[in-house]
C-alpha positions as CSV (number, residue, x, y, z in Angstrom):
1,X,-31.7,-50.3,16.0
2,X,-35.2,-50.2,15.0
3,X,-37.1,-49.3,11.1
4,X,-40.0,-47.3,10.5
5,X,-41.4,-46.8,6.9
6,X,-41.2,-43.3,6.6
7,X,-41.9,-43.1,2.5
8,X,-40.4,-44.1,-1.2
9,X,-36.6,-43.3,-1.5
10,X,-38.0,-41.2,-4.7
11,X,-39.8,-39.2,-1.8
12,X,-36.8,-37.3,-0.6
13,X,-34.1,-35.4,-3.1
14,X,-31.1,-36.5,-3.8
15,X,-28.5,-34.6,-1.9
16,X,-30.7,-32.9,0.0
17,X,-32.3,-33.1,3.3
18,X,-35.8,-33.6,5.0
19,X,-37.6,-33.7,8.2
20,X,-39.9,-36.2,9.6
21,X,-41.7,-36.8,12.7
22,X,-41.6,-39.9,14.6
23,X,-43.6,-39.9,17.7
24,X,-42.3,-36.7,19.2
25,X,-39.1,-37.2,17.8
26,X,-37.8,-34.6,15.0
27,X,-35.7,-36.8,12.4
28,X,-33.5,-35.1,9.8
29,X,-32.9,-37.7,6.8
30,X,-30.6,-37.3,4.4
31,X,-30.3,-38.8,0.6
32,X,-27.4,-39.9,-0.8
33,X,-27.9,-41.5,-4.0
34,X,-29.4,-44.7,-3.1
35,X,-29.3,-44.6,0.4
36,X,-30.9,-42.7,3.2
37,X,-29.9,-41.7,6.4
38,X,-31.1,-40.6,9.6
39,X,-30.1,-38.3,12.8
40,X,-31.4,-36.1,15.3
41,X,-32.8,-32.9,13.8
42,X,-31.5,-30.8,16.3
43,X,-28.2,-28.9,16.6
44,X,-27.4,-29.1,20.8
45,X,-25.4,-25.9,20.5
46,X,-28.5,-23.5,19.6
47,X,-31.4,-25.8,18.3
48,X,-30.7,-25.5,14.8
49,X,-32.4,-27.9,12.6
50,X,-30.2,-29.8,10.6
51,X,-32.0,-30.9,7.8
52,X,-31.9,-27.3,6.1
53,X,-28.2,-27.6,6.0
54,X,-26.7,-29.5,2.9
55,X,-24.9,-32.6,3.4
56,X,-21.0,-32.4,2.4
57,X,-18.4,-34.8,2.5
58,X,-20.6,-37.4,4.8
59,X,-21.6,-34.6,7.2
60,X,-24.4,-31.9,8.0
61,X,-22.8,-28.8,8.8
62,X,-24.9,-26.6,11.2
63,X,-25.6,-23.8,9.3
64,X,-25.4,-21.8,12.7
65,X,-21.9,-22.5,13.6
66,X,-20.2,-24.9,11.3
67,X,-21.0,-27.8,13.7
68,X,-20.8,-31.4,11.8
69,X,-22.5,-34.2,12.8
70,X,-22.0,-37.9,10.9
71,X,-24.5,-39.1,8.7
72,X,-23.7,-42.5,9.6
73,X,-23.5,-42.4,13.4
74,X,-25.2,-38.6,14.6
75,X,-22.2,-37.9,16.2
76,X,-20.2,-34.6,16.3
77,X,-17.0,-34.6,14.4
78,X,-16.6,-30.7,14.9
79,X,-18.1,-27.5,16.7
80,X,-16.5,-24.3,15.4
């Protein structure tokens, strides 16, 4: 795992998400009081970008399909 200073954690809202580009890589973080986490910006089903969707319960939820990818991990818990 690997860190890149991508700004001040009063940068990004709380609760919501934002997208930032490292290298050619689309990053969707997400702010959760405190903390800050990071995943792919991309939906795999249709390309959605995840950032627009609002976190819930530890998850984005693809506003697309109801996919939910883990804020800790990336990974897909559901696709609808």
């Amino acid at each position: 795992m690997s860190y890149e200073n991508v700004g001040k954690l009063e940068d990004f809202a709380d609760g919501k998400g934002s997208e930032i580009l490292i290298g050619a890589r689309r990053i969707a973080l997400f702010r959760d009081g405190d903390m800050v986490r990071a995943i792919k910006n991309i939906c795999p089903h249709e390309g959605d970008l995840l950032h627009r969707c609002p976190p819930r319960d530890g998850a984005a939820v693809c506003l697309g399909h109801g996919w939910r990818f883990d804020l800790e991990t990336g990974n897909c818990l559901k696709g609808n």
